[in-house]
C-alpha atoms as an extended CHARMM CRD file, in Angstrom:
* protein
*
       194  EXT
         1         1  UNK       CA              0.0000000000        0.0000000000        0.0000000000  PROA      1               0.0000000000
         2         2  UNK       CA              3.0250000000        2.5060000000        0.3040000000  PROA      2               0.0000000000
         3         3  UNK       CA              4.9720000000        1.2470000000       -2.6530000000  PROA      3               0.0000000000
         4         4  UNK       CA              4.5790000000        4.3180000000       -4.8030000000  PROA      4               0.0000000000
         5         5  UNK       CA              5.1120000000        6.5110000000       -2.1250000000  PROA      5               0.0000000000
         6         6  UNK       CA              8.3400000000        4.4180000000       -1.4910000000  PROA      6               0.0000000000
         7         7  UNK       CA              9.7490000000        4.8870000000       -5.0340000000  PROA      7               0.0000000000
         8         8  UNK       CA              9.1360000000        8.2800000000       -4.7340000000  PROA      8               0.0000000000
         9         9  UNK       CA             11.4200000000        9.2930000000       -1.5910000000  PROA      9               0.0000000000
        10        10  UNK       CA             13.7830000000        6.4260000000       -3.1310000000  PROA      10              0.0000000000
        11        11  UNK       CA             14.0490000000        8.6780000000       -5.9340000000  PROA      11              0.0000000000
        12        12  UNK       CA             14.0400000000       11.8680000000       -3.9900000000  PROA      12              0.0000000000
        13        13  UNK       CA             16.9160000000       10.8070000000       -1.7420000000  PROA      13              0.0000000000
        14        14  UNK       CA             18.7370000000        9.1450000000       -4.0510000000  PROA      14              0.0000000000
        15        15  UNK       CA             18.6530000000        5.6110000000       -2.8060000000  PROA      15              0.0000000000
        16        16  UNK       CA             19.4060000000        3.9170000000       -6.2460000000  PROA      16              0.0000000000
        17        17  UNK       CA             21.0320000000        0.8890000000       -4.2030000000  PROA      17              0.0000000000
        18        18  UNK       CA             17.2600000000        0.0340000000       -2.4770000000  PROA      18              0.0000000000
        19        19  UNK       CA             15.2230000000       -2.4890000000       -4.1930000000  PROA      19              0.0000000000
        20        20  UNK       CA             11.5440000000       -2.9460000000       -3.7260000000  PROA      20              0.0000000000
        21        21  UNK       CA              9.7770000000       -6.0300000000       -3.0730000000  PROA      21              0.0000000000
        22        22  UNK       CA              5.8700000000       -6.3050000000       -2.6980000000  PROA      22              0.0000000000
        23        23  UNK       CA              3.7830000000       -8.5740000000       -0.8370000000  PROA      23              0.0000000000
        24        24  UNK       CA             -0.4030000000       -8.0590000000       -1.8510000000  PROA      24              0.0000000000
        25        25  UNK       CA             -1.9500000000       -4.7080000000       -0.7420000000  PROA      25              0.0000000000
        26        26  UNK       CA             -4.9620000000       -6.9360000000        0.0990000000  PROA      26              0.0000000000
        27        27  UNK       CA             -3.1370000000       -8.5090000000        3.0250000000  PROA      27              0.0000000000
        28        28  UNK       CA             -4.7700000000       -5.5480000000        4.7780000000  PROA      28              0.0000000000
        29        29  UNK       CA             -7.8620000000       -7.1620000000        4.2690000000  PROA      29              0.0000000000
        30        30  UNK       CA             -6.4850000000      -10.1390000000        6.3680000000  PROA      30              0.0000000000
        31        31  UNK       CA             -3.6820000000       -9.3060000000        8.2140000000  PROA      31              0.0000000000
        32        32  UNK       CA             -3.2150000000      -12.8680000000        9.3510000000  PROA      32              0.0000000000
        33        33  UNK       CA             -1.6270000000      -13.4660000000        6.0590000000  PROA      33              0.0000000000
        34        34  UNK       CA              0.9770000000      -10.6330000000        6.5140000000  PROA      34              0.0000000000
        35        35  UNK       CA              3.3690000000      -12.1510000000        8.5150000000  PROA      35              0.0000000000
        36        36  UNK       CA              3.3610000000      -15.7730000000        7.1420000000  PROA      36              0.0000000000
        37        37  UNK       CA              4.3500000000      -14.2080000000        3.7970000000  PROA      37              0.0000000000
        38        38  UNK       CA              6.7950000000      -11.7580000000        5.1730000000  PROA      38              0.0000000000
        39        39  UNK       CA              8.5900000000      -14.5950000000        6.7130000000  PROA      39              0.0000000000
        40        40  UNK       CA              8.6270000000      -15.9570000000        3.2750000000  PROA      40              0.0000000000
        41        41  UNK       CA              9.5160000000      -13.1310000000        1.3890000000  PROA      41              0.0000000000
        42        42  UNK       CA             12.3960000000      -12.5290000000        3.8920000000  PROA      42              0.0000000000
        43        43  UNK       CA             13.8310000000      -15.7890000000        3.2080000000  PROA      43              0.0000000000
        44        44  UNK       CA             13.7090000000      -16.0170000000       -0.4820000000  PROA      44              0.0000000000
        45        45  UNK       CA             15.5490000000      -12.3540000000       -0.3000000000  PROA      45              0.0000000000
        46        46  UNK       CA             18.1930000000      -14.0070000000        1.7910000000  PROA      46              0.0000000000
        47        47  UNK       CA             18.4890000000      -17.3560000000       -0.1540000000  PROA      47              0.0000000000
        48        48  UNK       CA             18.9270000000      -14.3980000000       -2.9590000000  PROA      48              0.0000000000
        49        49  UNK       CA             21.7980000000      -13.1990000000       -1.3300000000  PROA      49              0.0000000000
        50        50  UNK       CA             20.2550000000      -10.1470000000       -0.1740000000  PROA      50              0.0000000000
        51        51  UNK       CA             21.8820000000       -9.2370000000        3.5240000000  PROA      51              0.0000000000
        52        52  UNK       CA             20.1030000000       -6.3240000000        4.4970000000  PROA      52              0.0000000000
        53        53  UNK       CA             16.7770000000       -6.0980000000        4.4400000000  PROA      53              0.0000000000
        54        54  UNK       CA             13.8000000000       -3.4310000000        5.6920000000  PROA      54              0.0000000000
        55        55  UNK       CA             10.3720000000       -4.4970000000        6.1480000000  PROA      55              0.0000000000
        56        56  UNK       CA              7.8540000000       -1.1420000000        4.7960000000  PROA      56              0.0000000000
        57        57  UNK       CA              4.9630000000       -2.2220000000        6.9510000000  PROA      57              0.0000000000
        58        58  UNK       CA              3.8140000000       -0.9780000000       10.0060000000  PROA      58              0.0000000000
        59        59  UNK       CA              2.2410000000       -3.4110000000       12.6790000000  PROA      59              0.0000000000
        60        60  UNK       CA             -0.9060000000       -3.4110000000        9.7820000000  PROA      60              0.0000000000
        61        61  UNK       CA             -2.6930000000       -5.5260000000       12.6200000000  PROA      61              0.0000000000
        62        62  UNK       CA             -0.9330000000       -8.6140000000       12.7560000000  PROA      62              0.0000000000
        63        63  UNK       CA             -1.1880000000       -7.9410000000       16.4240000000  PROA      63              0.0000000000
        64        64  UNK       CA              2.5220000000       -7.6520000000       16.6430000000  PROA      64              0.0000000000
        65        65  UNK       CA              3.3390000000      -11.5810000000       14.5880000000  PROA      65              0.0000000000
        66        66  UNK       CA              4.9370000000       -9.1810000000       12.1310000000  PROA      66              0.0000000000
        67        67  UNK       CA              7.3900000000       -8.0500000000       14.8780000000  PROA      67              0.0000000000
        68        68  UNK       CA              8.1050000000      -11.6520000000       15.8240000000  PROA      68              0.0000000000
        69        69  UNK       CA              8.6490000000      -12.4130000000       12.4820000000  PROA      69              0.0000000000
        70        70  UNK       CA             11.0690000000       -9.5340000000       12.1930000000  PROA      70              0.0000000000
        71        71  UNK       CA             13.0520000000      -10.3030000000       15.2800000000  PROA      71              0.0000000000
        72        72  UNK       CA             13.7460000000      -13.9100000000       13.6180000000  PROA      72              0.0000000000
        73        73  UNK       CA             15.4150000000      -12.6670000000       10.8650000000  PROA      73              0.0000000000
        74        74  UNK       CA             17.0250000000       -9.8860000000       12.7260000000  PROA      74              0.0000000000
        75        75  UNK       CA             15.8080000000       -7.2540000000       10.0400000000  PROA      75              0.0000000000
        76        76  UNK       CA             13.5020000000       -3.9210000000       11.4630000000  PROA      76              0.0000000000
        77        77  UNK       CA             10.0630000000       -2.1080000000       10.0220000000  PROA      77              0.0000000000
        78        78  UNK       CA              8.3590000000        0.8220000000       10.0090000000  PROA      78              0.0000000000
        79        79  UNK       CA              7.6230000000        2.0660000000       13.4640000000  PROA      79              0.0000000000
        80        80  UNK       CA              3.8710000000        2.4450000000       14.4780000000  PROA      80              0.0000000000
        81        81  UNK       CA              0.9670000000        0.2980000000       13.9920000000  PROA      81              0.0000000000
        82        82  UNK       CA             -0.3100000000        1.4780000000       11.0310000000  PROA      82              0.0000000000
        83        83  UNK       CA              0.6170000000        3.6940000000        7.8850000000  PROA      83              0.0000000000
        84        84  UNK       CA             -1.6020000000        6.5140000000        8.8190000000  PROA      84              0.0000000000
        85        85  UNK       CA              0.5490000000        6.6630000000       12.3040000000  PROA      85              0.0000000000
        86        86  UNK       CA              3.5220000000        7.1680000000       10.2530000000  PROA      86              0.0000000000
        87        87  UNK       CA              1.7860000000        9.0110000000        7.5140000000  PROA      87              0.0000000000
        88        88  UNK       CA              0.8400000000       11.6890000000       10.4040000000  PROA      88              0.0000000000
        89        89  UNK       CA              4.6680000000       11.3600000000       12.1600000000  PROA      89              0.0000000000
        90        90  UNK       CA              4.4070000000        9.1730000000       15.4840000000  PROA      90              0.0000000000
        91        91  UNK       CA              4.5910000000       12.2960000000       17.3920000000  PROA      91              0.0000000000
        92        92  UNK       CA              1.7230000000       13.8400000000       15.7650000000  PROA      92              0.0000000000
        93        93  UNK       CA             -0.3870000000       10.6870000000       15.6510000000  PROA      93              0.0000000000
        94        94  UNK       CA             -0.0540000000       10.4450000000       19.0870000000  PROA      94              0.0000000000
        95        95  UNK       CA             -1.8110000000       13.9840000000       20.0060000000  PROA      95              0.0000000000
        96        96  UNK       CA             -4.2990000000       12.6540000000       17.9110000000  PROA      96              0.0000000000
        97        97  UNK       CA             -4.8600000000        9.5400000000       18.1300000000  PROA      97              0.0000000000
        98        98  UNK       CA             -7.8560000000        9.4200000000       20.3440000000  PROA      98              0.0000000000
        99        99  UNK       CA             -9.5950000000       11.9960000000       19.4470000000  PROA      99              0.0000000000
       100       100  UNK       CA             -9.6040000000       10.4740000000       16.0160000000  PROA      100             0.0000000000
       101       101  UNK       CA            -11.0320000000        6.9890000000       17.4630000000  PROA      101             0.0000000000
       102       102  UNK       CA            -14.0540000000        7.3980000000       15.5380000000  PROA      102             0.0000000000
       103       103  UNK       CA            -12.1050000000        8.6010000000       12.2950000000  PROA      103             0.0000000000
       104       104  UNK       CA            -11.9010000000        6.6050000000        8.7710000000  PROA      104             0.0000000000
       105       105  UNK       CA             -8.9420000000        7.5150000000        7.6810000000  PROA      105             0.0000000000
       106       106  UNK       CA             -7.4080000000        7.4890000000        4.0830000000  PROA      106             0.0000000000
       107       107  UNK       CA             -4.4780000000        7.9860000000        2.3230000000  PROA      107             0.0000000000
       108       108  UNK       CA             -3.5480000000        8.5780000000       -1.6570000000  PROA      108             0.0000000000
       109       109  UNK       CA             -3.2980000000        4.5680000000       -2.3130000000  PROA      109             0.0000000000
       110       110  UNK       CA             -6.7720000000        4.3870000000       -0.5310000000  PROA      110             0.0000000000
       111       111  UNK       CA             -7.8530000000        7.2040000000       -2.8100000000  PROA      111             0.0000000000
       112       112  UNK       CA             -6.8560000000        5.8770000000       -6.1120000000  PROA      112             0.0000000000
       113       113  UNK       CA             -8.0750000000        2.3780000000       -4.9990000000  PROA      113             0.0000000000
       114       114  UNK       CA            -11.6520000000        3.4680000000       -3.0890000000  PROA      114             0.0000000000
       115       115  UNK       CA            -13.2340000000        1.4110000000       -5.6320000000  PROA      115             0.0000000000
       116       116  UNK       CA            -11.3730000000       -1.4690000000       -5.5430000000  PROA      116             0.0000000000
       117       117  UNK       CA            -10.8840000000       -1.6360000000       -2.0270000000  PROA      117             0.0000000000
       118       118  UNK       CA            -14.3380000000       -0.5580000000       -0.5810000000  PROA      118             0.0000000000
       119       119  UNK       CA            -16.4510000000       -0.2900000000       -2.8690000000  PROA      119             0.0000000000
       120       120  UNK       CA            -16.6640000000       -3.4720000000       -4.4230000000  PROA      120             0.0000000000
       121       121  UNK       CA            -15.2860000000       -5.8760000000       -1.2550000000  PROA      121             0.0000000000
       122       122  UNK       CA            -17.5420000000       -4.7290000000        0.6150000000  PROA      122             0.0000000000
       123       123  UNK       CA            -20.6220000000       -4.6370000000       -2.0820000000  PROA      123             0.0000000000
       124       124  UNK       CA            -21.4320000000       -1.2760000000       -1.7310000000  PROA      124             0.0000000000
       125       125  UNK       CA            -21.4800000000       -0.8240000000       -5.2460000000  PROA      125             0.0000000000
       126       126  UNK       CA            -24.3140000000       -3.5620000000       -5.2680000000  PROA      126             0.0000000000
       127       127  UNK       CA            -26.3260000000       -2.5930000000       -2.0080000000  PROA      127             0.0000000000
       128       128  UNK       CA            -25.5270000000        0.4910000000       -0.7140000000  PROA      128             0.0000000000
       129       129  UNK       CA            -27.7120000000        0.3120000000        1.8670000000  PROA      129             0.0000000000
       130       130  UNK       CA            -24.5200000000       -1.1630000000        3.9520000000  PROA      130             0.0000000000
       131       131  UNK       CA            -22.5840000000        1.6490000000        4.7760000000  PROA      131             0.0000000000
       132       132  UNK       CA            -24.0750000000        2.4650000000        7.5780000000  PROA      132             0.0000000000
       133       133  UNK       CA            -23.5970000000       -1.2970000000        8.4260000000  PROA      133             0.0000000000
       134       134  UNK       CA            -19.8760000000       -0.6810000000        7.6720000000  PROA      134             0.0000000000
       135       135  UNK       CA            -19.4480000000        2.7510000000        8.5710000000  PROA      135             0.0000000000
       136       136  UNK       CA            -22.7970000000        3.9640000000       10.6490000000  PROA      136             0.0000000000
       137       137  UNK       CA            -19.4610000000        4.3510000000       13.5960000000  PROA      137             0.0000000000
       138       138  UNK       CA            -17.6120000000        6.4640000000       12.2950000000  PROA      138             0.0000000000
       139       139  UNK       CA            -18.2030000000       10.3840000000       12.5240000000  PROA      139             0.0000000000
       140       140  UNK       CA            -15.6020000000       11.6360000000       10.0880000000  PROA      140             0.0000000000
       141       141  UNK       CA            -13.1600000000       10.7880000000        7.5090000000  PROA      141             0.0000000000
       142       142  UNK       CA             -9.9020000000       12.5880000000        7.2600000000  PROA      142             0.0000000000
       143       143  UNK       CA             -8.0940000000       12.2160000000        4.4460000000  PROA      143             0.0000000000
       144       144  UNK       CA             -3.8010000000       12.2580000000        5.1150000000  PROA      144             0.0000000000
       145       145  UNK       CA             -2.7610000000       13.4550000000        1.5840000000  PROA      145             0.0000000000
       146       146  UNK       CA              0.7380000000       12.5540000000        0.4810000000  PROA      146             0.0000000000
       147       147  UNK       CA              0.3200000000       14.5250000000       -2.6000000000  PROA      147             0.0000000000
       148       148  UNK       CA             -1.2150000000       18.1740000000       -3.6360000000  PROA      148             0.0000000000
       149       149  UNK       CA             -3.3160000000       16.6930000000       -6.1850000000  PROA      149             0.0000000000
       150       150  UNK       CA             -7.2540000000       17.8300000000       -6.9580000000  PROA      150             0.0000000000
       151       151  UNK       CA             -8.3950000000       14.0780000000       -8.4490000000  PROA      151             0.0000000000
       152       152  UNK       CA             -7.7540000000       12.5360000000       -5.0490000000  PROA      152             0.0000000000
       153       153  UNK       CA             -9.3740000000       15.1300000000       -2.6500000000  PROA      153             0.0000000000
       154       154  UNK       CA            -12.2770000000       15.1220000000       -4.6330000000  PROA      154             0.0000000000
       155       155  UNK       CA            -12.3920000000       11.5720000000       -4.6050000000  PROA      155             0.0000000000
       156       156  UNK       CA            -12.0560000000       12.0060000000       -0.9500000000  PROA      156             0.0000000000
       157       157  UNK       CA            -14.6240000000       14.4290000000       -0.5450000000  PROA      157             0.0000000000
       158       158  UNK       CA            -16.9160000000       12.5560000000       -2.3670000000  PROA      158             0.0000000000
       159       159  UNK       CA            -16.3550000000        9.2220000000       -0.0680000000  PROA      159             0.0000000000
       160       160  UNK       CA            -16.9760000000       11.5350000000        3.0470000000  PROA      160             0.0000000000
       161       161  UNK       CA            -20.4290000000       12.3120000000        1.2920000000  PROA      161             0.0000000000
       162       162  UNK       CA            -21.2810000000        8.7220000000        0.0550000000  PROA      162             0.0000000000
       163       163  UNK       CA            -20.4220000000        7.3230000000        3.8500000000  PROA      163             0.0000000000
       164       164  UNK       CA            -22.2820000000       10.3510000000        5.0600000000  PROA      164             0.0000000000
       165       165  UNK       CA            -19.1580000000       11.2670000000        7.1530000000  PROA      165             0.0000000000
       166       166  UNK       CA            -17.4430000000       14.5510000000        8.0970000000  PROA      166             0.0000000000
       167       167  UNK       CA            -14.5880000000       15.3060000000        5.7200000000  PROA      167             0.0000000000
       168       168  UNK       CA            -11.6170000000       16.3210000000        7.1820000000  PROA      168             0.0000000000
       169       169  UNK       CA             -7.7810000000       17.1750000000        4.8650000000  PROA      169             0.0000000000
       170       170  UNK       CA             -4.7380000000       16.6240000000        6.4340000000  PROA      170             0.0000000000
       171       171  UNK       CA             -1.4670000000       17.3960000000        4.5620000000  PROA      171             0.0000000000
       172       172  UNK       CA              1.0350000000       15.1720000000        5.8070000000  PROA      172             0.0000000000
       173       173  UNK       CA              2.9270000000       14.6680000000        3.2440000000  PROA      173             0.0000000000
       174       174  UNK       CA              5.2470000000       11.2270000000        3.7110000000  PROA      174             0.0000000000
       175       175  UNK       CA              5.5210000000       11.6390000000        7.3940000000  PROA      175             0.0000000000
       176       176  UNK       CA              8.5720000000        9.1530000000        8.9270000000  PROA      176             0.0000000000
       177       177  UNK       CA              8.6030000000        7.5030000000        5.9860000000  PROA      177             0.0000000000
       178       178  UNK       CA             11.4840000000        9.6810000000        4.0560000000  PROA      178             0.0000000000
       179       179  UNK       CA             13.5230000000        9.7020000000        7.5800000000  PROA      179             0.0000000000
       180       180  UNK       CA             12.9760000000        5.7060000000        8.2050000000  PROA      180             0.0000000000
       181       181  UNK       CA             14.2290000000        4.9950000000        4.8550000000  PROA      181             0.0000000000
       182       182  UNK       CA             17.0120000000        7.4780000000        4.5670000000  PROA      182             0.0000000000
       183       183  UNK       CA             17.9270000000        5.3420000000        8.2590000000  PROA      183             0.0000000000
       184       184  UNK       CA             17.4480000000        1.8700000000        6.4350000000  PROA      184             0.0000000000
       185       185  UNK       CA             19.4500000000        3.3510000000        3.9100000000  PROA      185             0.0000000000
       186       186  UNK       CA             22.1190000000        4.4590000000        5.8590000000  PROA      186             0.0000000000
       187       187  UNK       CA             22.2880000000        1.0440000000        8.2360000000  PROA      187             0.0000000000
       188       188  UNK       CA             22.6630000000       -0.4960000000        4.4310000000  PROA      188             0.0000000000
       189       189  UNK       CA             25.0940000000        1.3000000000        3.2710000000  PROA      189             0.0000000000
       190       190  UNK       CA             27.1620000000        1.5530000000        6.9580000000  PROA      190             0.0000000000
       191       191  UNK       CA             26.7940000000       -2.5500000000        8.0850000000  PROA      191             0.0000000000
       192       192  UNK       CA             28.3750000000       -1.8330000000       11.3220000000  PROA      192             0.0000000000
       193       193  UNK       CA             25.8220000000        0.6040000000       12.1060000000  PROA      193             0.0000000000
       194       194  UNK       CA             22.9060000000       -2.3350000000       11.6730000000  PROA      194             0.0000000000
């Protein structure tokens, strides 16, 4: 779910040397899967030779089996238990955190994949007399926008009005992400640092 965002500070800060590997943005969907295939993942890339290696999830509610995971291999991940912690900065998220307990949040991947992820999932494009099933809870929907760009907000706007939430715009730009990379980077690069 953050692997455009990753290319982009890759290319930002230079960090021709990182490669990218993807597991299924759907995981979210069933986060029970997450770990299992991140333990996979992280042994093919070693069987590939690969000896350093970042994980670019958050907790993503594995309920903290990613983390376990992690510490078998010896390798580290995002901080935070979600993207929209780091999205916000950990510091920041914090502040808000509960005061956003009743929040929806989404991000530009969210955006450009309402459809796909929401919409049809959960068959609201086939009986939209769910959402308030799905989302009768919440009280607002903020939107943490990576980018400045006018196609997303609107099509967060408009999801605010379809779930008949409050809308909400928060530029955050890419949070912790740049500085947890540029650190991944860095431990890379600098072995005895890892």
């Amino acid at each position: 779910m953050i692997a455009r965002e990753i290319l982009v500070i890759k290319q930002q800060l230079g960090l021709d040397h990182l490669e990218l590997t993807c597991l299924p943005a759907d995981f979210h969907f069933r986060p029970d899967r997450i770990a299992p295939a991140m333990d996979e993942a992280i042994v093919k890339a070693r069987a590939q030779g690969y000896q350093h290696i970042y994980v670019g999830y958050a907790d993503c509610g594995t309920g903290g089996l990613l983390d376990r995971v992690c510490e078998k291999h010896g390798v580290e991940r995002l901080a935070g238990p979600h993207c929209f912690a780091f999205y916000q900065g950990a510091a920041a998220y914090a502040k808000v955190a509960e005061a956003d307990m009743m929040s929806f949040y989404m991000t530009d991947f969210l955006c450009r994949q309402f459809d796909a992820f929401f919409m049809k999932p959960l068959g609201l494009d086939r009986h939209p007399e769910l959402i308030n099933d799905y989302f009768g809870n919440y009280e607002k929907l903020i939107y943490l926008a990576q980018t400045d760009d006018p196609v997303l907000d609107k099509v967060a706007e408009d999801a605010a009005k379809l779930l008949g939430l409050v809308y909400e715009r928060r530029a955050t730009g890419y949070g912790d992400l740049p500085h947890a990379l540029a650190n991944a980077a860095d431990t890379t690069a600098n072995p005895k640092r890892a």
